[in-house]
C-alpha positions as CSV (number, residue, x, y, z in Angstrom):
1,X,89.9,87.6,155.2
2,X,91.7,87.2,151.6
3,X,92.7,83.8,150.8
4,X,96.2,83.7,149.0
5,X,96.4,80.4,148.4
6,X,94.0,81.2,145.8
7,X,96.4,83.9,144.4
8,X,97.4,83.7,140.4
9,X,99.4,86.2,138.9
10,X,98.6,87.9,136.2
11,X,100.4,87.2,133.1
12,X,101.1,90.9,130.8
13,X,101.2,90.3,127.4
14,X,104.8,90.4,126.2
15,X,105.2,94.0,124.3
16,X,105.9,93.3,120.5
17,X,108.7,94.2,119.1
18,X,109.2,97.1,116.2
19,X,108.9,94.5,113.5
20,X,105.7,93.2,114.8
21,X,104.3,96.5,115.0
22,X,105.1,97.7,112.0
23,X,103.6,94.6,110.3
24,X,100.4,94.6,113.0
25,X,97.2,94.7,111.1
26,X,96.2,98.2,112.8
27,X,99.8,99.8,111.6
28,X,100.0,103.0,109.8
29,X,102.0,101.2,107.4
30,X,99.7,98.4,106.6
31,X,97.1,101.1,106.2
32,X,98.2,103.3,103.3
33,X,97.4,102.6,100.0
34,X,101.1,101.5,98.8
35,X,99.6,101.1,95.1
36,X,98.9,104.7,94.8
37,X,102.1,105.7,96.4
38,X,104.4,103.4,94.1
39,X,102.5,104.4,91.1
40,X,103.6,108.1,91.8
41,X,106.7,107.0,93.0
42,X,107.5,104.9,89.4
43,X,106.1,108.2,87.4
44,X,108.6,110.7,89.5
45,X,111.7,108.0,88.9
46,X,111.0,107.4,86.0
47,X,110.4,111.4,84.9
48,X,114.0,112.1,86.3
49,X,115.8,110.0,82.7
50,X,113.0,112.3,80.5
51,X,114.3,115.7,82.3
52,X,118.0,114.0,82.1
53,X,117.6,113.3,78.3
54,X,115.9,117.2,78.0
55,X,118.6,118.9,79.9
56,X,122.1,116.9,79.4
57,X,123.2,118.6,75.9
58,X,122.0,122.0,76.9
59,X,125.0,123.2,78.4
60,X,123.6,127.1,78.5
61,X,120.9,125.6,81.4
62,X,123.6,123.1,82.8
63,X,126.2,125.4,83.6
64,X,128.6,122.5,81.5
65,X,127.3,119.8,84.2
66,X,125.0,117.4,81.9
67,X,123.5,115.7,85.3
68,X,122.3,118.8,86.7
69,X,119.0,118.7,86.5
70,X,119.1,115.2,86.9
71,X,120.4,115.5,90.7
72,X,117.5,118.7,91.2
73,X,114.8,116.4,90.1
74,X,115.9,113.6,92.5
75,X,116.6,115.8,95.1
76,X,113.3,117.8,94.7
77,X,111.5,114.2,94.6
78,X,113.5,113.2,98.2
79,X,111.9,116.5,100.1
80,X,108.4,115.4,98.4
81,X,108.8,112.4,99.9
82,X,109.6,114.0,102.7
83,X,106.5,116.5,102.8
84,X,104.4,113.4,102.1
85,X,105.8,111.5,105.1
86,X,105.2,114.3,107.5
87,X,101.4,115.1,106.1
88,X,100.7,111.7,107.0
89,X,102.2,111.7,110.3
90,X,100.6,114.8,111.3
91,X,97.4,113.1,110.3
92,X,94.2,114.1,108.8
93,X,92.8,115.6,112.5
94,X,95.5,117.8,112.8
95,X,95.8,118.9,109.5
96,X,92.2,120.0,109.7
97,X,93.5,122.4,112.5
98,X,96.1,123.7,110.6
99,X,94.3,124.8,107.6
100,X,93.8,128.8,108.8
101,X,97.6,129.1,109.5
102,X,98.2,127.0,106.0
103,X,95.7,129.4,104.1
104,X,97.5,132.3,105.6
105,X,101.2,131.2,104.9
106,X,99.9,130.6,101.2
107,X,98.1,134.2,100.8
108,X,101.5,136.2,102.5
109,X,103.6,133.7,100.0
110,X,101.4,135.1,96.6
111,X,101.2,139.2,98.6
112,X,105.2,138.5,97.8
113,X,104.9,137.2,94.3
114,X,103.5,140.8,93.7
115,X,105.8,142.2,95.9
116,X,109.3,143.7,94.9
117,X,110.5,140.0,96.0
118,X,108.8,138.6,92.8
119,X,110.4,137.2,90.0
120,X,109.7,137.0,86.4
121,X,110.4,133.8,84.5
122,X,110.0,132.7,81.1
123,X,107.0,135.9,80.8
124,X,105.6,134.7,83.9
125,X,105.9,136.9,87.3
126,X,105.0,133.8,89.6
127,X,108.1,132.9,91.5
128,X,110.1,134.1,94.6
129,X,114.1,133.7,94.3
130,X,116.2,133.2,97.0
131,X,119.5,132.3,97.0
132,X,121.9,129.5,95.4
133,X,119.2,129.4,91.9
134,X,116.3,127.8,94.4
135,X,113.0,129.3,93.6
136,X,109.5,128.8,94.7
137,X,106.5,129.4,92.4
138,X,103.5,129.9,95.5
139,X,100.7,129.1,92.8
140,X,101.3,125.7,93.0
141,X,100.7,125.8,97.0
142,X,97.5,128.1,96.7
143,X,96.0,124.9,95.2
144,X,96.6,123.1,98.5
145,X,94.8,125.7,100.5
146,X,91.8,126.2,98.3
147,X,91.4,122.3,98.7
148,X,92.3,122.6,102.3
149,X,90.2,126.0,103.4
150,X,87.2,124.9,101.4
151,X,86.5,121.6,102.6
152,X,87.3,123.0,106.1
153,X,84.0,125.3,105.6
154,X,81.8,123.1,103.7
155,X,81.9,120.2,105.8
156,X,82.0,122.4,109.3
157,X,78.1,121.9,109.9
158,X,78.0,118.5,108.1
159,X,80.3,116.7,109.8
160,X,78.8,118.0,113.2
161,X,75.5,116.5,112.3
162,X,73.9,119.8,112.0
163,X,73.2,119.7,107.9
164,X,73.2,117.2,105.6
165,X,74.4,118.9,102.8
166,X,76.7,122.5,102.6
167,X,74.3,125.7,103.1
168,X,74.2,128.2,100.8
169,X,76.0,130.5,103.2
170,X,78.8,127.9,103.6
171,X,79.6,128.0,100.1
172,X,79.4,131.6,99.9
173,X,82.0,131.6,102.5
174,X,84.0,129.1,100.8
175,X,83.8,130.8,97.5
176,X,85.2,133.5,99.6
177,X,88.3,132.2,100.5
178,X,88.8,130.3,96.8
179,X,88.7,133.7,95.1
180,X,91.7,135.9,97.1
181,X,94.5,133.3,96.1
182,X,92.5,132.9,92.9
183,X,92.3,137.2,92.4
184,X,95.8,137.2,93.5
185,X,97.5,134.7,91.3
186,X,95.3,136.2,88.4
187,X,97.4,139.6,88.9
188,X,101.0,138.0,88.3
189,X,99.0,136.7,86.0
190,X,99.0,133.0,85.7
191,X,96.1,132.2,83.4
192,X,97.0,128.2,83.5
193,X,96.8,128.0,87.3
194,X,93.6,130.1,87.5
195,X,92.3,127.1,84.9
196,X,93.5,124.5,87.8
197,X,92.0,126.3,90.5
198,X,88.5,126.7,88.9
199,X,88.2,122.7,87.8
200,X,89.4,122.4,91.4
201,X,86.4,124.5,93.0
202,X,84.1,122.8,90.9
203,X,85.0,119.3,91.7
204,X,84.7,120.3,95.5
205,X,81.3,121.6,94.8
206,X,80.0,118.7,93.3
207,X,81.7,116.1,96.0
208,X,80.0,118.3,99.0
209,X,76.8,117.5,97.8
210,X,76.1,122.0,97.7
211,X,73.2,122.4,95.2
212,X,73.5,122.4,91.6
213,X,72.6,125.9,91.1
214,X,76.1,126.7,92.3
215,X,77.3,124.0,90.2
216,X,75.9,126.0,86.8
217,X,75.9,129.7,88.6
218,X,79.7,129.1,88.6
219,X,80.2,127.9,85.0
220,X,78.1,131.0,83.6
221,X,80.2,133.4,86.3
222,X,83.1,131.6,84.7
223,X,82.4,132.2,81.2
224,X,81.7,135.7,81.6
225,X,84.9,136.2,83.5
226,X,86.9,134.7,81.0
227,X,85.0,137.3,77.9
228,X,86.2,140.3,80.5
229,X,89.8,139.1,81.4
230,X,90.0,139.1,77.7
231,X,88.3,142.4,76.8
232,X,90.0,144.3,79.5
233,X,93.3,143.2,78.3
234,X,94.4,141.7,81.5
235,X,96.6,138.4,79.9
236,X,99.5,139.3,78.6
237,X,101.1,139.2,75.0
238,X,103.0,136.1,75.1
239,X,99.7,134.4,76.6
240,X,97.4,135.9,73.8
241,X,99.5,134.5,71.2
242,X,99.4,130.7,72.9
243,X,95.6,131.0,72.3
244,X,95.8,132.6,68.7
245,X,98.3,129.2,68.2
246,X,95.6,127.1,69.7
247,X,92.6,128.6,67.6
248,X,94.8,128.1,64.4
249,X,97.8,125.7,65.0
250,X,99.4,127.1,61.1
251,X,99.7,130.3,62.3
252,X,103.7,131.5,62.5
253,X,104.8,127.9,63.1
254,X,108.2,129.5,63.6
255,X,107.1,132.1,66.1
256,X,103.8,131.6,68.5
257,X,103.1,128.3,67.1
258,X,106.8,127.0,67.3
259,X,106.6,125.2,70.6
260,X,103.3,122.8,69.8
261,X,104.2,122.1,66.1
262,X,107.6,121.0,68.0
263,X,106.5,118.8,69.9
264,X,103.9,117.1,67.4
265,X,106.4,116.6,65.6
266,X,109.1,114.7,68.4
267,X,105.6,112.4,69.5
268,X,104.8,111.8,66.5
269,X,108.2,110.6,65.1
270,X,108.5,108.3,68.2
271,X,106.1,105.7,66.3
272,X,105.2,102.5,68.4
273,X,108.3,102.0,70.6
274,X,110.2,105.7,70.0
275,X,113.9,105.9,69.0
276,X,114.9,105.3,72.2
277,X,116.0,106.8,75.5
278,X,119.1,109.8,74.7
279,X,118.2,109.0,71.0
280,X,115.5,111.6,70.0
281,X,116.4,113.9,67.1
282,X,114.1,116.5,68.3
283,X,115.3,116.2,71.7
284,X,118.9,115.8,71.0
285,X,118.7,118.9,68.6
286,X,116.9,121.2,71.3
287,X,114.5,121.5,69.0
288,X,111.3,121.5,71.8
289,X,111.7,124.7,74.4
290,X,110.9,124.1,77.7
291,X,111.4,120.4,77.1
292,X,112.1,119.5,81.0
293,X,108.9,121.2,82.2
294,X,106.0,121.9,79.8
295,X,106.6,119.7,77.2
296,X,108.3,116.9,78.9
297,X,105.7,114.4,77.3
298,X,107.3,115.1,74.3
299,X,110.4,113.4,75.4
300,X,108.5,110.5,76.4
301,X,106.7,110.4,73.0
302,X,109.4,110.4,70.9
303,X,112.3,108.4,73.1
304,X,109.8,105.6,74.3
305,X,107.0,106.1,71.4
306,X,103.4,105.1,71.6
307,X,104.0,102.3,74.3
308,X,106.0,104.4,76.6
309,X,103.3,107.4,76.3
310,X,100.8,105.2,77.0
311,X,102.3,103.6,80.4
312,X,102.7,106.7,81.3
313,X,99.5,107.6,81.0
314,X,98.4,104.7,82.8
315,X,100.4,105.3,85.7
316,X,98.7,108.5,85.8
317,X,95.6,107.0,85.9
318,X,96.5,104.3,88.4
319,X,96.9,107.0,90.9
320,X,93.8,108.6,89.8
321,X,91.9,105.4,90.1
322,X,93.7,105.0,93.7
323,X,92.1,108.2,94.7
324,X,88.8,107.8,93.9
325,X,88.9,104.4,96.1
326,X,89.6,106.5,99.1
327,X,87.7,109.1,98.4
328,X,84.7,106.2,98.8
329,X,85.6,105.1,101.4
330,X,86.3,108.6,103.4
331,X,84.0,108.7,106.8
332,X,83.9,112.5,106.9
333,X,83.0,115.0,104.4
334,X,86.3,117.1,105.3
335,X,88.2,113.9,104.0
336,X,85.6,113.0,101.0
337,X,85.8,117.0,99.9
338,X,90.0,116.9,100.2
339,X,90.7,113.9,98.2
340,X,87.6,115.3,95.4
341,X,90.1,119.0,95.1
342,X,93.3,116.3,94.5
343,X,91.8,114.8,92.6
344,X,90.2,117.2,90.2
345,X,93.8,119.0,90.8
346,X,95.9,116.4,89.1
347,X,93.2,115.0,86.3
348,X,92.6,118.5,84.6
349,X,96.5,119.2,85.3
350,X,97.6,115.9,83.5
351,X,95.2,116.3,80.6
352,X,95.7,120.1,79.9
353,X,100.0,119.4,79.8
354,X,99.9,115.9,77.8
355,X,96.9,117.7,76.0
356,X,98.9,120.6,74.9
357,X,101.9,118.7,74.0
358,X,99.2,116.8,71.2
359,X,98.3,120.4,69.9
360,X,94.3,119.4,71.1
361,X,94.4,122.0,74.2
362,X,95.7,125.7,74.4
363,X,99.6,126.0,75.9
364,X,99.1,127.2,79.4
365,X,102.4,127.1,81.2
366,X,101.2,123.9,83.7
367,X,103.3,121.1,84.5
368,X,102.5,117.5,84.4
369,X,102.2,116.3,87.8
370,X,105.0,113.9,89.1
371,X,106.9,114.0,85.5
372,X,107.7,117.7,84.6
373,X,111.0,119.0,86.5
374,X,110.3,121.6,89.3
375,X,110.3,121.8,92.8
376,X,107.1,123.7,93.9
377,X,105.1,121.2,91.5
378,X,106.9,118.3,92.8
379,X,106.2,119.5,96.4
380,X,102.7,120.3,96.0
381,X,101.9,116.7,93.9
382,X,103.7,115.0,96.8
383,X,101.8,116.8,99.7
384,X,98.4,116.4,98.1
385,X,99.4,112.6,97.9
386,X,100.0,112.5,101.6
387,X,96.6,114.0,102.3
388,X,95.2,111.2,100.4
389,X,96.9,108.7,102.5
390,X,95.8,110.9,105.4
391,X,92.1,110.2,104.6
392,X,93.5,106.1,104.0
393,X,94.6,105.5,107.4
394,X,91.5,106.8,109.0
395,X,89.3,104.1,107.2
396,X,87.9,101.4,109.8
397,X,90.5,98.7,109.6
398,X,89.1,95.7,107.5
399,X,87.6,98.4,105.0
């Protein structure tokens, strides 16, 4: 017969409030790396004064409204946030399920690039136009789901305890899927994102552990690609005549080689601490095309000089630095393979735009990530940051 006299309640603990679990130890919150995320977050700000200064006397682009571009950067930075956020709520699980249906909404997004829905701008048939002057340019997404669809395949068998590294079929597979987004973005063509996406598949290679032979198989396929895209006249005029410039920076300084010798020339009268923000001659005069996109490091070079270059840089390299701590500390080859294609994605990016802005690397039309206005760039930078805090937040807490 029980005995209630011996009877204690028991006592629930009292459920904590929305403060206390946003500030638990084991929230999301306390989880992602906030010094990665407000190092981008200072570079985008920061980026939307440099478009400002590019844009606000250039009425033909403005439309007579000199904070135009201003209110496009800020309001293509808010839905990057936005795409961040929801990456990271989805979570790195579910965003491993997702990748077929991402893969194929990227393919049927370049099939209409080459479609009659394609557009053509500034020599470069990469975008899709809809209405009220929004545009998409789908190259900038095939990045995402090269990163995506290949780590999917390569780490399949690893991550199931059945390999230890990739097999050779694997990366055949995954080679595979890099090279339709690859073939079709070649066809528009866009020469500087087919650069991207090559570092990209390389880095991923070498971070899934694959064998080196496909390491060096792919620099000599690479090589020899390049000799026939070049022999068989696939690149266009405009994009022969960037790498003439390149080969021999004095040649038709007012025609092919206007745009670099430009921009030398507004970095390099910036000196130390630059003539200061709304204050460049160069930029002022219009001098620098494409000032807001391409060559928005020029701005930077000449308004804020040597110093404000070289923060800028920095910050670039905080985030970089950021990256590579979570890639360490990934528990999964998916999520070590992932944050190695961001990674390689925004190095070679940021050093091929600053690099042809210094006149040392060939003009290839690609923007610098988080600076250079432009929605689908500023999109794509912003979702590949989510997937790194993705791969954050599954670390073992203390970690």
């Amino acid at each position: 017969m029980t005995s209630y006299g011996s009877y204690r309640p028991v006592r629930l603990a009292p459920e904590r409030g929305t403060l206390a679990r946003v500030l638990a130890k084991d929230s999301p919150l306390r989880r992602l790396d906030w010094i990665l995320t407000l190092s981008a977050l200072t570079l985008s700000l920061g980026s939307s004064l440099l478009v400002w200064s590019a844009t606000r006397g250039r009425d033909s682009l403005t439309h007579g409204d000199p904070q135009y571009f201003l209110y496009r950067h800020l309001t293509n930075l808010l839905i990057g946030l936005v795409l961040c956020g929801a990456v990271i709520t989805i979570g790195s699980r579910r965003v491993r399920t997702a990748v077929p249906v991402v893969y194929a909404v990227v393919l049927l997004m370049l099939g209409a690039v080459l479609s009659p829905l394609g557009s053509t701008i500034n020599g470069a048939h990469s975008w899709i136009q809809f209405g009220g002057g929004f545009s998409i340019q789908p190259a900038e997404f095939a990045k995402l789901a090269i990163v995506l669809s290949m780590a999917l395949l390569l780490s399949a068998q690893v991550d199931a305890g059945e390999r230890e590294i990739p097999s050779h079929l694997s990366v055949i597979q995954a080679l595979g899927l890099a090279g339709i987004p690859i073939g079709l973005v070649l066809l528009m063509p866009d020469v500087g994102s087919v650069m991207v996406m090559c570092v990209i598949i390389l880095g991923i290679l070498l971070a899934s552990g694959a064998p080196n032979r496909w390491v060096f198989g792919l620099l000599v396929a690479g090589t020899a690609g390049s000799i026939a895209v070049w022999q068989l006249g696939i690149l266009s005029k405009y994009q022969i005549d960037r790498f003439a410039a390149f080969a021999n920076p004095a040649l038709d300084p007012s025609g092919v080689g206007y745009n670099t010798a430009q921009a030398r020339i507004a970095i390099g009268s910036g000196g130390l601490t630059g003539m200061g923000l709304f204050h460049g001659t160069q930029t002022i005069g219009q001098f620098v095309p494409e000032q807001q996109t391409d060559f928005v490091f020029s701005v930077a070079g000449e308004e804020l000089g040597f110093v404000g270059g070289i923060a800028l840089i920095g910050l670039l390299g905080v985030v970089l630095w950021r990256a590579c701590k979570i890639a360490r500390q990934a528990t999964n080859l998916f999520d070590t393979v992932v944050c190695a294609g961001v990674i390689s994605w925004l190095a070679f990016q940021a050093f091929e735009n600053i690099g042809m802005n210094l006149g040392i690397m060939p003009v290839a039309g690609i923007p610098l990530p988080f600076v250079s206005y432009g929605g689908s760039s500023m999109f794509a930078v912003w979702i590949g940051i989510g997937l790194l805090q993705c791969v954050r937040t599954q670390r073992p807490i203390g970690i």
